[in-house]
ZAMI-754275 format. One line per field, with one value per residue (C-alpha): x negated, y negated, z negated; residue in one letter. Coordinates in steps of 0.5 Angstrom, whole numbers, plus 500, padded with zeros to 3 digits. Layout:
# ZAMI-754275
c1 (X / ...)
c2 (Y / ...)
c3 (Z / ...)
residu (a / ...)
# end
This chain:
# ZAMI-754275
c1 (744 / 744 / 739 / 735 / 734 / 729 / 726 / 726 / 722 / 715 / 709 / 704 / 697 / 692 / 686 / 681 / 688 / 691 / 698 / 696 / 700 / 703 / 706 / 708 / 711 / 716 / 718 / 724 / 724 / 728 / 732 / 730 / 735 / 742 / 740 / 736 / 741 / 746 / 740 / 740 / 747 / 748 / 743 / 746 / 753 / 751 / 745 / 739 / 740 / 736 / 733 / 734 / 730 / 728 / 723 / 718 / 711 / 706 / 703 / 698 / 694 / 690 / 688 / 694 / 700 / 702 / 707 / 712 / 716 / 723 / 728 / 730 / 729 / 722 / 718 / 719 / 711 / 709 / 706 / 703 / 705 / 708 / 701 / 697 / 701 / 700 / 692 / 690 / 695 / 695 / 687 / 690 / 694 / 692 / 696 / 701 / 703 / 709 / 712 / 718 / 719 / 724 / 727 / 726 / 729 / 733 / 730 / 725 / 723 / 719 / 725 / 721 / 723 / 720 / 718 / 716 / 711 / 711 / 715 / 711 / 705 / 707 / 708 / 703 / 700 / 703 / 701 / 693 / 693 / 696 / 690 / 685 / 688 / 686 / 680 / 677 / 676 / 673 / 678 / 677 / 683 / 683 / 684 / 690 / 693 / 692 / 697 / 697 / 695 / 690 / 689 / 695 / 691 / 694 / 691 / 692 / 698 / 702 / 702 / 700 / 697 / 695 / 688 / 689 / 684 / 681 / 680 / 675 / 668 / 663 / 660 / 667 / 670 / 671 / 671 / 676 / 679 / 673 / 676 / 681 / 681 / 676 / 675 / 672 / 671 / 677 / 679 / 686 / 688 / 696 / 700 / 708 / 712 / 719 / 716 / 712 / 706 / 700 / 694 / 687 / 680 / 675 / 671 / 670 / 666 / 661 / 661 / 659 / 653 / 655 / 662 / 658 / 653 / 658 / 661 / 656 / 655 / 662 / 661 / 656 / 662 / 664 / 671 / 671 / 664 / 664 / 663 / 662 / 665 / 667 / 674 / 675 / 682 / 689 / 695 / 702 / 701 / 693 / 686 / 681 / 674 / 667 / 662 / 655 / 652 / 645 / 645 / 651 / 658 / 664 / 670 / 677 / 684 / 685 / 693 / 698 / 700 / 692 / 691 / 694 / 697 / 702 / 707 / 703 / 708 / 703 / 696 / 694 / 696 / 690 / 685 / 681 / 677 / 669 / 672 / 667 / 671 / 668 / 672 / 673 / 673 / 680 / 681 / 677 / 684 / 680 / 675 / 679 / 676 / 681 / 680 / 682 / 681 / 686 / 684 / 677 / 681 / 684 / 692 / 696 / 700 / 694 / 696 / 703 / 706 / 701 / 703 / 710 / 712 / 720 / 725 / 720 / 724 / 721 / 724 / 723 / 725 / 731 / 727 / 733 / 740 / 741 / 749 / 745 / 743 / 738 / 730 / 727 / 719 / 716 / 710 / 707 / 706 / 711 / 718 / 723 / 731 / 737 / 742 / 749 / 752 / 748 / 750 / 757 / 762 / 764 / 755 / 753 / 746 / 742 / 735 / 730 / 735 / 730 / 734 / 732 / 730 / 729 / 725 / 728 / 723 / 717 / 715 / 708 / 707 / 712 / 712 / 718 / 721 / 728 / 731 / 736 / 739 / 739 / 746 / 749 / 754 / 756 / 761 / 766 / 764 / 756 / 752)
c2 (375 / 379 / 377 / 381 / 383 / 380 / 384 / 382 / 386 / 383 / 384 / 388 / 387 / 393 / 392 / 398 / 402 / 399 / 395 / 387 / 384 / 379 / 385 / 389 / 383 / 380 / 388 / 391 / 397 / 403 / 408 / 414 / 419 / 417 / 415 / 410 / 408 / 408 / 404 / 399 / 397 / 396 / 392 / 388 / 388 / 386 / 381 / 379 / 374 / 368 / 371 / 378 / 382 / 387 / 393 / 395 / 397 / 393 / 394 / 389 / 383 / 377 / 371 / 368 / 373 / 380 / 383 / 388 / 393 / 392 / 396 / 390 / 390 / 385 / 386 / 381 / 376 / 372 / 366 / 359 / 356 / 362 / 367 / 361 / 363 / 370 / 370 / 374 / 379 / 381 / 381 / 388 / 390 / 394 / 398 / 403 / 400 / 399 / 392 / 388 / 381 / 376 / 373 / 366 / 365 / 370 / 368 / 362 / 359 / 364 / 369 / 372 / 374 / 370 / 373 / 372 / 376 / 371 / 376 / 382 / 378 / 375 / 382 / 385 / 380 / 382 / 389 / 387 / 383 / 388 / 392 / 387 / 387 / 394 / 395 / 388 / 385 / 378 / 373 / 367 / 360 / 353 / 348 / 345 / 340 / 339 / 340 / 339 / 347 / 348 / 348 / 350 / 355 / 356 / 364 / 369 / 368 / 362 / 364 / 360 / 362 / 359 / 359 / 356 / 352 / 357 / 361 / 356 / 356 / 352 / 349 / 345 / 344 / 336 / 336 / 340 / 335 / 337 / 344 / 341 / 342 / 346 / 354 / 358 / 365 / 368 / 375 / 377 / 377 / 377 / 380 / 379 / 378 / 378 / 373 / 369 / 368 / 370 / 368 / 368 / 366 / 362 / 363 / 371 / 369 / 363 / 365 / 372 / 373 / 368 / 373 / 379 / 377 / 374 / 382 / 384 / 380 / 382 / 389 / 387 / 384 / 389 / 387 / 384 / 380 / 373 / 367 / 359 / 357 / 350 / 349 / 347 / 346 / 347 / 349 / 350 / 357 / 357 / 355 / 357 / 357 / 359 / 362 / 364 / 371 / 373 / 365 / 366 / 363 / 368 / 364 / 367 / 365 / 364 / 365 / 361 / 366 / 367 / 360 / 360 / 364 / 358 / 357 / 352 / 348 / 343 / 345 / 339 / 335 / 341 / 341 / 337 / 339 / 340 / 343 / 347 / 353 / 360 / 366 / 373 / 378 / 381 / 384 / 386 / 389 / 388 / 384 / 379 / 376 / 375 / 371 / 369 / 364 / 366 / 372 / 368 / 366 / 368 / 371 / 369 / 375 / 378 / 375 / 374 / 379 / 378 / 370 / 372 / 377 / 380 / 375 / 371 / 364 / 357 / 351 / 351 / 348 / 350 / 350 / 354 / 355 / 362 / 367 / 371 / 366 / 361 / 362 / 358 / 356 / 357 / 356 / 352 / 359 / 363 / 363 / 368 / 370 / 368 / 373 / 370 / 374 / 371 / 364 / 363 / 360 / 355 / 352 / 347 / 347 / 344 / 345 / 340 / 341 / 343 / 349 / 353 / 361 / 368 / 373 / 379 / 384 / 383 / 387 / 386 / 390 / 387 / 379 / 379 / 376 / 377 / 371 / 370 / 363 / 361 / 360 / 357 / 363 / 370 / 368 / 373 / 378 / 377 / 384)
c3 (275 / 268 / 264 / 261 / 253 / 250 / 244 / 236 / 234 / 232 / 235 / 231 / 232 / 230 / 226 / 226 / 227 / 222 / 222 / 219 / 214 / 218 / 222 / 216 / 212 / 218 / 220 / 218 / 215 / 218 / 215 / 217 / 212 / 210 / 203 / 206 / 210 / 204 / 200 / 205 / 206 / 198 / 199 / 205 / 201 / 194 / 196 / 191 / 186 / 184 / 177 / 177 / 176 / 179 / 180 / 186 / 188 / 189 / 197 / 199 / 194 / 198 / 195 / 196 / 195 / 193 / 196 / 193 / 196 / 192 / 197 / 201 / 207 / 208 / 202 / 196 / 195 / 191 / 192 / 189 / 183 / 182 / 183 / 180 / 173 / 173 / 177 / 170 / 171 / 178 / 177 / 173 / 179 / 185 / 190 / 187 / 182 / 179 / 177 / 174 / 178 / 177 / 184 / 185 / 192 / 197 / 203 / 204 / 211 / 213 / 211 / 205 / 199 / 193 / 186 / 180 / 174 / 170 / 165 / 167 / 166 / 159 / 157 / 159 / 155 / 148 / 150 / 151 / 145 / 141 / 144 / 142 / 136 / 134 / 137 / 135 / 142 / 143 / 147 / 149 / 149 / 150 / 145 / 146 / 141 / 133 / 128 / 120 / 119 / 125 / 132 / 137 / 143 / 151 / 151 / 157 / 161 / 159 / 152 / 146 / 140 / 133 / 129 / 123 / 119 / 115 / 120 / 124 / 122 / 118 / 125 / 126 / 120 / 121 / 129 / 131 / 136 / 140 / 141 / 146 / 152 / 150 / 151 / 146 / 143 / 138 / 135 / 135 / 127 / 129 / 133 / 132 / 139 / 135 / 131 / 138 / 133 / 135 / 130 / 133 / 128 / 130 / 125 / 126 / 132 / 130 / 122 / 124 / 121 / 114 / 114 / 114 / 109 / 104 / 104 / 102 / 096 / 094 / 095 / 088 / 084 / 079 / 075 / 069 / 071 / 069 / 072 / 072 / 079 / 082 / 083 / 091 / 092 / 088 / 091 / 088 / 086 / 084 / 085 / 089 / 087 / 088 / 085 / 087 / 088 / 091 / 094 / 097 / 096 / 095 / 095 / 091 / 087 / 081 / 081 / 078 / 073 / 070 / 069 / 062 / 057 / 057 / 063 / 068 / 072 / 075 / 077 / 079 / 072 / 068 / 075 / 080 / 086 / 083 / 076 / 073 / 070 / 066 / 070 / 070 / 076 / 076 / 083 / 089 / 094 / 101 / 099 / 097 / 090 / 085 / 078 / 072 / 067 / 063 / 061 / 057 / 052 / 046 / 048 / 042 / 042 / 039 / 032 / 034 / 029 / 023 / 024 / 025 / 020 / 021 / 018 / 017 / 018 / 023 / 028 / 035 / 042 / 046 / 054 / 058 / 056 / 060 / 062 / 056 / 051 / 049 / 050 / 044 / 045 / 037 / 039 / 046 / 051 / 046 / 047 / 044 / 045 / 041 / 045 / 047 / 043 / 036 / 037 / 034 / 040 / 036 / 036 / 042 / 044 / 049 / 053 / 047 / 042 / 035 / 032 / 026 / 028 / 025 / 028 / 028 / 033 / 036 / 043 / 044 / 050 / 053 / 051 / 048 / 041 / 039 / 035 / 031 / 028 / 021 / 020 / 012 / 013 / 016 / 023 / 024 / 029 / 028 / 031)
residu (x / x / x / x / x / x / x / x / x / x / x / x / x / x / x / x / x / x / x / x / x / x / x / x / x / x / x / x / x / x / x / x / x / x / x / x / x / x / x / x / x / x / x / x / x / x / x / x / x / x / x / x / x / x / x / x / x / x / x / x / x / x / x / x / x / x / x / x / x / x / x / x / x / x / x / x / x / x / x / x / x / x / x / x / x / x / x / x / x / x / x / x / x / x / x / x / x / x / x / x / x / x / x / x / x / x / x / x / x / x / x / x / x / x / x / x / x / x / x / x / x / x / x / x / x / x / x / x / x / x / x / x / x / x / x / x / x / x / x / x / x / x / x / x / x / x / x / x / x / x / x / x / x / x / x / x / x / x / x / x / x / x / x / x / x / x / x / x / x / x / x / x / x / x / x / x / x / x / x / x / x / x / x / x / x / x / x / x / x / x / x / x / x / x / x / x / x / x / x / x / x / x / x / x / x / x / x / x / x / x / x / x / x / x / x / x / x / x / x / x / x / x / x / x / x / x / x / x / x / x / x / x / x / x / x / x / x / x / x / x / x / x / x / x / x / x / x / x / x / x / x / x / x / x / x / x / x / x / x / x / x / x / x / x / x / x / x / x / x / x / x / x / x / x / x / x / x / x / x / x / x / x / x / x / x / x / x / x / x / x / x / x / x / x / x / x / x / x / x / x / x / x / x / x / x / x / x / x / x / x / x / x / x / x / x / x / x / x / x / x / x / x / x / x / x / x / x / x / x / x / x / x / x / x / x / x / x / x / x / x / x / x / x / x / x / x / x / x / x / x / x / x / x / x / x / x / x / x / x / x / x / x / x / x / x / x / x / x / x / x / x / x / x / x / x / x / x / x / x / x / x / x / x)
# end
């Protein structure tokens, strides 16, 4: 007696005269013209891959999978962890889309297809920040841990982001572990993919109203106003200070080169923190304030041609031994030049050294002296 054959092909169940998705993924597509036949039996030769990557289009989303068709023959779907990590991305998604996913297994034990969007997601990701960027939309992150410039965020698809210490607002300063684990508001302020950095500011959001306030009183500076202001802190190439305008208070810097007419090389040896000092607006770029102290006293290249007449004759100090000559400070904060080819090949010198000197021009618009040597006699070759 011959047994009789027993199909494989599926049962497909109809529900309101519609196929399943039980039905659709476990049946096997047929080819119908001779290019998907061709199609199909490339496949069948070269395989997939596990981590290729791969394009497809979406064909159905539940909550708990989303299949792909990727030219296989079952659809590719992605399920579990795999959807948990890309939940915000694929909430974007509906039927008919295309999309790129990565292959995270060829065949499980259900013979299906594994997928990943994780990349699509972290994509898409980039784009919507950029967007967000562009059009001052609010987020939301959580805090994830501190670190010495800020706070360390996980925003949308598995990316990480930062919002710097300058950008959270009053009401957290000095309770910024309380942010962990937390989710809060933020506005985009950077985006740079090649650069994986992506800054977020906390302060945008609970300082609005502060924010918006204290722009308008910028808007009332004019340049060259003079205030008394408080230093608030000092860095290497400045000091940021605070003044108060219409009762309220309108941060800005005071670089390092408009502290003094002399050259600084250490801030904190002249400033301390509550300083009062007299400043002067100088800029207001995109309302960013910008002072000077300097600029309240005498410049000493004021007088400098009267004090110093041409071929006049004093001592100064060698401060830096250059491949063109030596800079000589006559005078704290005025240094001149002995170009190489006045100093005799025959004279050492060294940086500290007391040298007698003659001024030989003064560029008062340039801030620059040039010095020749007081020598006993005339070298060969002197210029």
């Amino acid at each position: 007696m011959s047994k009789s054959k027993v199909s494989k092909e599926p049962k497909i169940s109809k529900e309101g005269g519609k196929e399943t998705r039980t039905a659709k993924a476990s049946r096997v597509k047929e080819p119908t013209t001779m290019e998907e036949l061709l199609a199909l039996a490339k496949e069948k030769i070269r395989g997939l891959r596990r981590g290729e990557i791969v394009e497809g289009i979406v064909t159905d989303i539940t909550p708990k999978s989303v299949f792909i068709d990727i030219g296989a023959k079952t659809d590719g779907v992605v399920l579990g962890k795999e959807l948990e990590r890309a939940k915000d991305y694929v909430g974007n998604l509906k039927r008919g889309d295309k999309v790129k996913a990565y292959v995270g297994s060829t065949e499980n034990e259900k013979g299906q297809i594994l997928l990943s969007l994780r990349q699509a997601a972290i994509d898409f990701a980039w784009e919507a920040y950029e967007q967000m960027l562009k059009s001052g939309e609010v987020t939301e992150v959580r805090g994830r841990e501190m670190n010495k410039g800020g706070l360390i965020v996980d925003a949308l698809y598995g990316l990480q982001g930062f919002v710097p210490g300058s950008q959270i607002g009053s009401g957290w300063q000095g309770k910024l572990e309380q942010l962990i684990n937390k989710k809060f508001p933020v506005k985009v302020i950077e985006v740079n993919r090649e650069q994986n950095r992506l800054v977020f500011s906390e302060k945008l959001i609970s300082d609005a109203e502060k924010i918006e306030a204290v722009a308008k009183a910028i808007k009332k500076l004019q340049l060259d106003d003079v205030y008394e202001a408080v230093v608030t802190q000092v860095a290497p190439f400045g000091l940021f200070v605070k003044i108060q305008v219409d009762g309220e208070t309108v941060e800005g810097l005071v670089h390092i080169s408009e502290v003094s007419w002399q050259k600084v090389e250490d801030l904190n040896k002249m400033y301390q923190p509550d300083n009062q000092v007299k400043v002067k607006v100088i800029s207001l770029d995109d309302g960013r304030v910008q002072f000077s102290i300097k600029q309240l006293l005498p410049d000493p290249w004021d007088e400098l041609e009267v004090k110093y007449p041409i071929d006049s004759k004093l001592s100064g100090k060698v401060v830096r031994l250059t491949s063109f000559g030596a800079l000589v400070e006559i005078e704290p904060g005025i240094e001149g030049l002995v170009h190489i080819s006045k100093i005799p090949p025959e004279q050492t010198m060294n940086e500290g050294d007391q040298i007698d000197v003659y001024i030989e021009s003064i560029d008062r618009k340039n801030r620059r002296i040039s010095l020749g040597l007081v020598l006993s006699q005339k070298p060969i070759g002197y210029k």
